[in-house]
C-alpha angles and dihedrals in degrees: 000000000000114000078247089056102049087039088066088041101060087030080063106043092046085054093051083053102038083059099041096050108008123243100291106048089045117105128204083228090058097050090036088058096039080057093046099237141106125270092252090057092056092043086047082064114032115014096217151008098267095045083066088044096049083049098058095042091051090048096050100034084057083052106057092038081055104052089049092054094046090045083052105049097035090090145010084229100116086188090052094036081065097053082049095061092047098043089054094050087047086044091050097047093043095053118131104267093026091243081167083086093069099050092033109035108021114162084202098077084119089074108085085213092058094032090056089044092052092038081058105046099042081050092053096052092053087045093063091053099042088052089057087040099051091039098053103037105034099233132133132292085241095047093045088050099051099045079050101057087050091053094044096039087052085051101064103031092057097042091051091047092045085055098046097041132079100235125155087221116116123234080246100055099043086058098048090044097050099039086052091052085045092047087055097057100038106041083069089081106085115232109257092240088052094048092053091048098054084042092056091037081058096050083048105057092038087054088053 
């Protein structure tokens, strides 16, 4: 097996039991037998227990910001543009091996270390709505943020209650359901282009 892949390999099987029993209940001889290797073979890769912790984090944290920008920047749709978000939060939550639960739900915030990765992450995310917010309607940085951090917020709060409850709504609907409530807010806010045209039509008719 190639260091890469080994790596994957004990990066899997400490997720599986990050998730199962949290970060501090979790031992390096539990996720060295759930990998199938000695103990000498994990510590030749990550020195310590947080240092597999801080790599996961840092894979899945690049994964979700990465699903949200990709969801921003696949259409001009705005309407669609907001089902996207959502789709990829749902998408994110409901991954195989529920890794969400480290970025999301990490009982380690007290760690500087972990507190500033999920900071980031959670920021990024916002970032790459507020870009799409503040280039479409015109409106301020501020502004853009702190509609983004609503949307986003909404986003994984949602898709993390829909998971853990025992609802009878489908993954589908609750998309469709959320991302309709969210369309509703948002779509409020004029189009910057729009908002020029209707600048430079009014020019125009006071001129005439």
């Amino acid at each position: 097996m190639s260091r890469e892949d080994r790596r994957a390999q004990l990066l899997d099987a400490a997720r599986a039991v990050f998730v199962a029993s949290g970060y501090h209940a979790a031992a390096m001889d539990d996720i060295a037998e759930r990998a199938g290797v000695s103990k000498p073979v994990l510590y030749q890769h990550f020195p310590g227990k947080l240092d597999l912790y801080l790599a996961l984090l840092d894979q899945h944290a690049a994964e979700l910001e990465q699903r949200v920008r990709t969801a921003m920047r696949r259409t001009s749709d705005n309407r669609a543009r907001v089902r996207a978000a959502f789709d990829a939060y749902f998408d994110f939550v409901g991954g195989e091996g529920q890794a969400f639960r480290l970025v999301l739900e990490s009982d380690l915030r007290s760690d500087p270390r972990v507190r500033e990765r999920v900071e980031r992450s959670v920021g990024a995310c916002i970032d790459a709505v507020a870009e799409v917010i503040a280039e479409d309607t015109g409106t301020t940085p501020e502004r853009a943020r702190l509609l983004a951090v609503g949307l986003v917020g909404m986003a994984e709060t949602s898709a993390r209650n829909w998971l853990d409850g025992s609802s009878a709504v489908t993954r589908d609907e609750a998309v469709r359901l959320l991302s309709a409530l969210a369309w509703r807010g948002i779509s409020g806010f004029p189009r910057h282009n729009e908002v020029a045209g209707a600048t430079q039509s009014g020019s125009a008719t006071a001129a005439t």
